[in-house]
C-alpha positions as CSV (number, residue, x, y, z in Angstrom):
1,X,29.8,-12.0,60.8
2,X,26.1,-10.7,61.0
3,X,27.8,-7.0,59.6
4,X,28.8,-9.1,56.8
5,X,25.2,-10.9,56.4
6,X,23.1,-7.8,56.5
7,X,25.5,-6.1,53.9
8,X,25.0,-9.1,51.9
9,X,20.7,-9.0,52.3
10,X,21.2,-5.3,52.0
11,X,23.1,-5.4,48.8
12,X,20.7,-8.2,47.6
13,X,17.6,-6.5,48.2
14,X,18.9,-3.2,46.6
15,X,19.7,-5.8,43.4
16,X,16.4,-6.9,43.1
17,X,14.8,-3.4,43.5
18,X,16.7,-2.2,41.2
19,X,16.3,-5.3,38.6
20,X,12.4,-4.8,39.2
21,X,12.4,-0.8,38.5
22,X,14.9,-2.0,35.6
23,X,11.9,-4.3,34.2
24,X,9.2,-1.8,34.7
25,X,11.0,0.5,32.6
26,X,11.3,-1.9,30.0
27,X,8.0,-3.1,29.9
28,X,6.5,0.9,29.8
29,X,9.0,1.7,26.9
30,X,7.4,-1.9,24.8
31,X,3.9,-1.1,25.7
32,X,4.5,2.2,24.4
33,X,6.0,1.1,21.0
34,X,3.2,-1.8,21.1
35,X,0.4,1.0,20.8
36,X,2.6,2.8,17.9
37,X,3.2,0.0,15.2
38,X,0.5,-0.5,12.3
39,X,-0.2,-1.9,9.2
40,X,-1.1,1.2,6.5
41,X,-1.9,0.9,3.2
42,X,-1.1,4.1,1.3
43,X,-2.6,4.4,-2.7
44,X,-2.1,7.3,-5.4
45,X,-3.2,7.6,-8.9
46,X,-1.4,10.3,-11.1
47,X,-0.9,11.0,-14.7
48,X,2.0,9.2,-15.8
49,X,4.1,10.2,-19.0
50,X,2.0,9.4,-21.7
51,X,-0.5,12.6,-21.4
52,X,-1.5,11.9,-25.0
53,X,-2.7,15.0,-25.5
54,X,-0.4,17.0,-23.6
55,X,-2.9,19.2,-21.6
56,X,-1.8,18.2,-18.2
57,X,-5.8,17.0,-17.4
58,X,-6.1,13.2,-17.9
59,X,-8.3,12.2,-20.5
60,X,-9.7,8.7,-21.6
61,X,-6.7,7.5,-23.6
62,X,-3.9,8.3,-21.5
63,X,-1.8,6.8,-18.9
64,X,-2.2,6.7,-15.2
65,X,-0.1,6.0,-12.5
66,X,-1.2,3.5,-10.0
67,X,0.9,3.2,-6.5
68,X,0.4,1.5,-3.7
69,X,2.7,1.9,-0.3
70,X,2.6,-0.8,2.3
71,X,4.0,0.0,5.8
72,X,4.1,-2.6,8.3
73,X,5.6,-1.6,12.1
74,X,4.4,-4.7,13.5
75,X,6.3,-8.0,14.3
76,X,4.4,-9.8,11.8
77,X,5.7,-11.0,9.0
78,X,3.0,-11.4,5.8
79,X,4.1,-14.3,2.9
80,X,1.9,-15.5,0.0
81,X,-0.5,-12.4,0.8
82,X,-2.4,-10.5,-1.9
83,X,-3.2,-6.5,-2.4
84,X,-7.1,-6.1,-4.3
85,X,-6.3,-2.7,-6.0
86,X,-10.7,-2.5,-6.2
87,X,-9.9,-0.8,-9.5
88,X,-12.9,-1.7,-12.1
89,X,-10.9,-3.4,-14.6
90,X,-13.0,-2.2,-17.5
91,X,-11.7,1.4,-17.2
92,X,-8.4,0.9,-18.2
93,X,-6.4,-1.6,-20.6
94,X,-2.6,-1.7,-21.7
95,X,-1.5,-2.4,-18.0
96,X,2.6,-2.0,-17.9
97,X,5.5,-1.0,-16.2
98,X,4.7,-3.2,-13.0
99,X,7.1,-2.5,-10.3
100,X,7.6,-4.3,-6.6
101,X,5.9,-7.2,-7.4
102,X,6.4,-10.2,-9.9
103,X,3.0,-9.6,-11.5
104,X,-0.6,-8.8,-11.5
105,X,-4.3,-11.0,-11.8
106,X,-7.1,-9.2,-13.0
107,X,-9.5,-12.6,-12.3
108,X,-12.8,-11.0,-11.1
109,X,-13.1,-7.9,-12.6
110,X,-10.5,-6.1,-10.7
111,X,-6.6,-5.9,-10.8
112,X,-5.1,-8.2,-7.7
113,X,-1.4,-8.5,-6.6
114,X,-0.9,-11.9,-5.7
115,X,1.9,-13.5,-3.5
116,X,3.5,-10.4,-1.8
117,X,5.5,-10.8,1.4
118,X,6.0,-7.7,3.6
119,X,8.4,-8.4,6.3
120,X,8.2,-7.0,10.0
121,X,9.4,-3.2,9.8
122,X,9.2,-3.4,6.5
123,X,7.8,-1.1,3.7
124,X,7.0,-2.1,0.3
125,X,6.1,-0.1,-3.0
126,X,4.2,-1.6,-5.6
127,X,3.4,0.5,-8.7
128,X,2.0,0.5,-12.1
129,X,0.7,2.1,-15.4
130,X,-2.3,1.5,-17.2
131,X,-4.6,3.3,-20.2
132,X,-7.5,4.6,-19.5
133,X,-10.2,3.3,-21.8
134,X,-12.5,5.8,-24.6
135,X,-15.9,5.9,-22.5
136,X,-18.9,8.1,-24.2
137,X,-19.4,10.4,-20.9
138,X,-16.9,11.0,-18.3
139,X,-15.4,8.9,-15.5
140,X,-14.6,8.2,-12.2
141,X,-11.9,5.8,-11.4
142,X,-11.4,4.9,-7.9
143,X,-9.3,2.7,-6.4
144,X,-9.9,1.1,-2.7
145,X,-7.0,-1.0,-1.7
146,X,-7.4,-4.2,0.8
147,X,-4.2,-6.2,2.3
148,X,-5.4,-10.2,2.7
149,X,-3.3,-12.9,4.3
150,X,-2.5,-16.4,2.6
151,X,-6.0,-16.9,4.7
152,X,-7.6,-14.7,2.4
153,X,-8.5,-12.5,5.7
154,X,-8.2,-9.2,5.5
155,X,-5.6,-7.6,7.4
156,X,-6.0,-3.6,6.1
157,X,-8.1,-1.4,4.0
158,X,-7.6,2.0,3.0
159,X,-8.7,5.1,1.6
160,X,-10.6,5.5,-1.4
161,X,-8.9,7.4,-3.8
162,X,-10.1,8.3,-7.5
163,X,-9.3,10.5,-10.3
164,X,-11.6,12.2,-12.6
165,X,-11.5,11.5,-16.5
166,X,-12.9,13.5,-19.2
167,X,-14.2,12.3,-22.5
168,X,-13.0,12.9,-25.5
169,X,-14.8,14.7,-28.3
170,X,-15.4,12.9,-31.4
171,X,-13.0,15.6,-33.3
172,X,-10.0,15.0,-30.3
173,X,-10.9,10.7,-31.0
174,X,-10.2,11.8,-34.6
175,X,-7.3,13.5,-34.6
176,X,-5.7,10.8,-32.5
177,X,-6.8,8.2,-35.1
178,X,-5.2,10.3,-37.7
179,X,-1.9,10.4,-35.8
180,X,-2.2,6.3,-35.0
181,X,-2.6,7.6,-30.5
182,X,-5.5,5.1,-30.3
């Protein structure tokens, strides 16, 4: 009987041990994906089909691509949120072709994309075109993007990114009159 006993403490003692270095290796593992998930904001601005000019350079009067990746490892889950693109909405006009999202504000100077939800693990593209406007010297257009909750706090900002645009001449503004391009 006490052969029986000690087996029995000795089998249940090797149980827990083993249950407990079973845990530990659990809990290393989660802390270690823990440290790895993050929210990132990714943006891009390219020439989109509509080089008006067809030089390949973009120029006031054509069309630019703005994209904006959303990457979230986290567990948390983001409804009714809102992406500030931080681009100066008197730079461009004509803004089309609006993709991952239902649409666009452009309430306080800047273009805003209301009411996104970005699910754990999830990653969302949003993307659109717009025209650059004539100016009478050349131009910077940046864009900064910021992630907000429903709270309006903000979760992520990212990299600034811009493009440079050049002029047009009075004779290239002509010539595009004459062909109806403006």
């Amino acid at each position: 009987m006490n052969t029986k006993l000690i087996l029995f403490i000795s089998l249940f003692v090797v149980a827990i041990f083993s249950l407990d270095v079973v845990k530990n290796v659990l809990s290393k593992e989660e802390d270690k994906n823990v440290k790895n998930k993050e929210f990132t904001i990714e943006a891009n601005i390219e020439l989109a089909p509509g080089d008006v000019n067809n030089n390949s350079q973009i120029d006031a009067g054509d069309i630019v691509r703005f994209t904006y990746t959303i990457t979230n490892t986290t567990d948390q889950a983001y409804s009714y949120a809102t992406l500030k693109t931080n681009v100066d909405r008197k730079q461009l006009n004509f803004i089309h072709n609006v993709s991952g999202t239902t649409g666009l504000s452009d309430l306080n100077d800047t273009i805003t994309i209301p009411n996104i939800r970005v699910d754990a693990q999830e990653q969302r593209e949003i993307s659109f075109d717009a025209r650059i406007n004539y100016f009478q010297e050349d131009k910077i257009i940046t864009t900064e993007p910021e992630f907000a909750n429903v709270d309006k706090k903000s979760i992520k900002k990212s990299f600034r990114k811009e493009i440079q645009v050049k002029k047009l001449t009075a004779e290239e503004v002509k010539k595009r009159v004459e062909k109806g391009g403006i």
